[in-house]
C-alpha positions in Angstrom: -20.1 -28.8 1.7 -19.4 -28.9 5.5 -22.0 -27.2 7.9 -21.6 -26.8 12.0 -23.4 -25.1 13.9 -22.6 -22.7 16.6 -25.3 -21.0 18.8 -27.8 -20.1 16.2 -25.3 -19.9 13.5 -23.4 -21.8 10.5 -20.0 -22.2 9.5 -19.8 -23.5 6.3 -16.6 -24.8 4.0 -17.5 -25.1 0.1 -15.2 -25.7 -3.0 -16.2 -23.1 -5.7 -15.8 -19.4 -7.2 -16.6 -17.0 -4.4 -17.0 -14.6 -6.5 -20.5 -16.5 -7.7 -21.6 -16.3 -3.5 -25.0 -15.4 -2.6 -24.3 -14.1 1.1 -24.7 -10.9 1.7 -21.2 -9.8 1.9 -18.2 -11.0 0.1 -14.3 -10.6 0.9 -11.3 -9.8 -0.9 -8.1 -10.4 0.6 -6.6 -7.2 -0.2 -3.7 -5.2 0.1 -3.0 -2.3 1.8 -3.3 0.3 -0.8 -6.9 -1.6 -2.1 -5.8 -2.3 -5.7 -7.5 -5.2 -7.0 -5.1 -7.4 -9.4 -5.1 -11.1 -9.7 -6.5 -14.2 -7.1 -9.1 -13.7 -5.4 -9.6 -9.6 -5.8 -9.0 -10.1 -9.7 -11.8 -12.8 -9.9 -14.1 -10.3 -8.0 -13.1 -7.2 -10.4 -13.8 -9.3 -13.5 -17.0 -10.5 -12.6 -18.3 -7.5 -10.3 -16.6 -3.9 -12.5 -14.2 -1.4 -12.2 -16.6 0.0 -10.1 -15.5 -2.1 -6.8 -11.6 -1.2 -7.2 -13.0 2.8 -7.8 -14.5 2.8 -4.4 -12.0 0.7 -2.2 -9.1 2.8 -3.6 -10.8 5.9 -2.9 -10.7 4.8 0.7 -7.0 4.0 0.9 -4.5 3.1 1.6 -5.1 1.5 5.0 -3.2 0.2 7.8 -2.6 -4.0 7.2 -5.7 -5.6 9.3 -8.3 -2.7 8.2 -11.7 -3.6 6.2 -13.5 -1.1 4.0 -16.4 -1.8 2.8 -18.0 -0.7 -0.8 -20.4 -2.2 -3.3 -20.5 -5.1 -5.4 -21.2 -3.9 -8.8 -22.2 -6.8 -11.0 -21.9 -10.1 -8.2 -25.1 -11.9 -6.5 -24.2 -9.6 -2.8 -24.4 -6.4 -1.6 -21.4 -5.6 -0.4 -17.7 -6.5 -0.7 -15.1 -5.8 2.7 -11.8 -5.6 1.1 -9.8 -6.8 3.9 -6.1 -5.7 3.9 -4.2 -8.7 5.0 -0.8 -7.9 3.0 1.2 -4.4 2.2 2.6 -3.7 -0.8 5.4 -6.7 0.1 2.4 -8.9 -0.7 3.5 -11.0 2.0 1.2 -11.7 5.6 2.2 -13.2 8.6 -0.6 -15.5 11.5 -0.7 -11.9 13.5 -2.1 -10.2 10.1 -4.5 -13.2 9.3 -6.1 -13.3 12.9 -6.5 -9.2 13.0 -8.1 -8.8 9.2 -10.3 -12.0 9.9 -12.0 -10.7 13.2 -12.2 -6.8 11.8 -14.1 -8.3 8.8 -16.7 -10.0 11.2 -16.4 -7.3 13.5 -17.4 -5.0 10.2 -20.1 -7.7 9.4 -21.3 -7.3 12.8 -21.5 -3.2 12.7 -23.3 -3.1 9.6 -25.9 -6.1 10.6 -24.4 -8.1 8.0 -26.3 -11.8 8.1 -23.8 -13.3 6.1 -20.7 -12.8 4.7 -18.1 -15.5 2.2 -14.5 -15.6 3.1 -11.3 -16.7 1.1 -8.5 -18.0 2.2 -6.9 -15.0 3.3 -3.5 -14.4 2.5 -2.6 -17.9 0.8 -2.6 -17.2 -2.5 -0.2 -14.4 -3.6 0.4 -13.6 0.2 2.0 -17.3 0.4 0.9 -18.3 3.6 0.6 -21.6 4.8 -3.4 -23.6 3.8 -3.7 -25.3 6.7 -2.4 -22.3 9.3 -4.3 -19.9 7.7 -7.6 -22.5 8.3 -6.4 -23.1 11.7 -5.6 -19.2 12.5 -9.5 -18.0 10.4 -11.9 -21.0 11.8 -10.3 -20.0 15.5 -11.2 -16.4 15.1 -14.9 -17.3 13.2 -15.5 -19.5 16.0 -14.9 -17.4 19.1 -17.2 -14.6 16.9 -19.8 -16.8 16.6 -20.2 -17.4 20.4 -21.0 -13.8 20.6 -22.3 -11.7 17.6 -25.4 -10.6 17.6 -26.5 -10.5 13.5 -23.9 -12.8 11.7 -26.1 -16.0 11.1 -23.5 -17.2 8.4 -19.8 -17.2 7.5 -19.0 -19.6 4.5 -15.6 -20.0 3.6 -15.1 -20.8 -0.1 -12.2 -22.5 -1.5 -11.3 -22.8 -5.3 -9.4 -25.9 -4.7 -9.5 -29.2 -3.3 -6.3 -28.9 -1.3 -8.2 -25.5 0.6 -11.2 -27.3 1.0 -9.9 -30.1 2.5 -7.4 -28.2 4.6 -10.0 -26.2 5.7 -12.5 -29.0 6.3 -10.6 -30.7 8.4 -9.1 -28.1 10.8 -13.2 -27.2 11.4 -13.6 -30.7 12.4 -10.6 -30.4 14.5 -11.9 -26.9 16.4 -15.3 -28.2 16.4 -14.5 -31.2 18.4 -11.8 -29.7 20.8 -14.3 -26.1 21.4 -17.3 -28.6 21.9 -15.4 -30.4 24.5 -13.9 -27.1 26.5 
């Protein structure tokens, strides 16, 4: 695990199953219509219910970049924000990435969220780039972090090596050159 801190928060990159996450708050990298199949969503259905895809559907579709919110069923947290970072191409672009990423913590922010576990948005069946997608999602959780008033936490959990390690070192990277701006 990797922790920096930033004002009186954490970022924090782990290798593991999001779906076992603690935070208060847990996101899916959706689509736009809010069905939950395989990756990420999948993992969370399985292990959380039906019960979460019931609710998110029932508030789609959505425009790519929106975040709904609904409960978590069976997992450890109180809430998951599906965040629609793909249509029903399943494919997401930086501009997509950056938008869903600050909505979620802008959502996290408006319901006094403390702490909230992110994926790797869009790099699984979205096919976008590890190490863009850690550059474009630390960026955005960084410039948050200067300014929220609730968020104490945002974790970023990767099921693989490869997305931990791309992750972990683009913080290091950001940390280092927003430290010295």
């Amino acid at each position: 695990m990797t922790k920096f801190k930033i004002n009186k928060s954490v970022i924090e990159i782990v290798q593991g199953d999001i779906a076992e996450q603690e935070t208060e708050a847990i996101v899916n990298a959706a689509n736009n219509h809010l069905w939950m199949g395989a990756g990420v969503a999948g993992a969370l259905k399985r292990k959380g219910g039906a019960k979460i895809e019931q609710e998110a559907i029932m508030q789609g579709p959505v425009e790519i970049g929106h975040v709904v919110a609904t409960s978590a069923g069976n997992l450890k947290v109180k809430f998951v924000f599906h965040a629609a970072v793909m249509g029903q191409d399943l494919h997401t672009d930086a501009e997509k990435i950056k938008t869903t990423t600050r909505n979620t913590l802008k959502l996290a922010e408006e319901k006094n969220i403390p702490s909230l576990s992110f994926p790797a948005l869009g790099t699984g069946i979205g096919g976008f780039e590890i190490h863009y997608c850690a550059k474009l999602m630390l960026s955005e959780a960084i410039d948050f972090l200067q300014k929220t008033k609730c968020v104490t936490l945002i974790r970023f959990v990767l099921f693989d090596k490869e997305a931990f390690d791309a992750f972990n070192e683009e913080l290091h990277l950001q940390f280092s050159v927003k430290r010295h701006n």
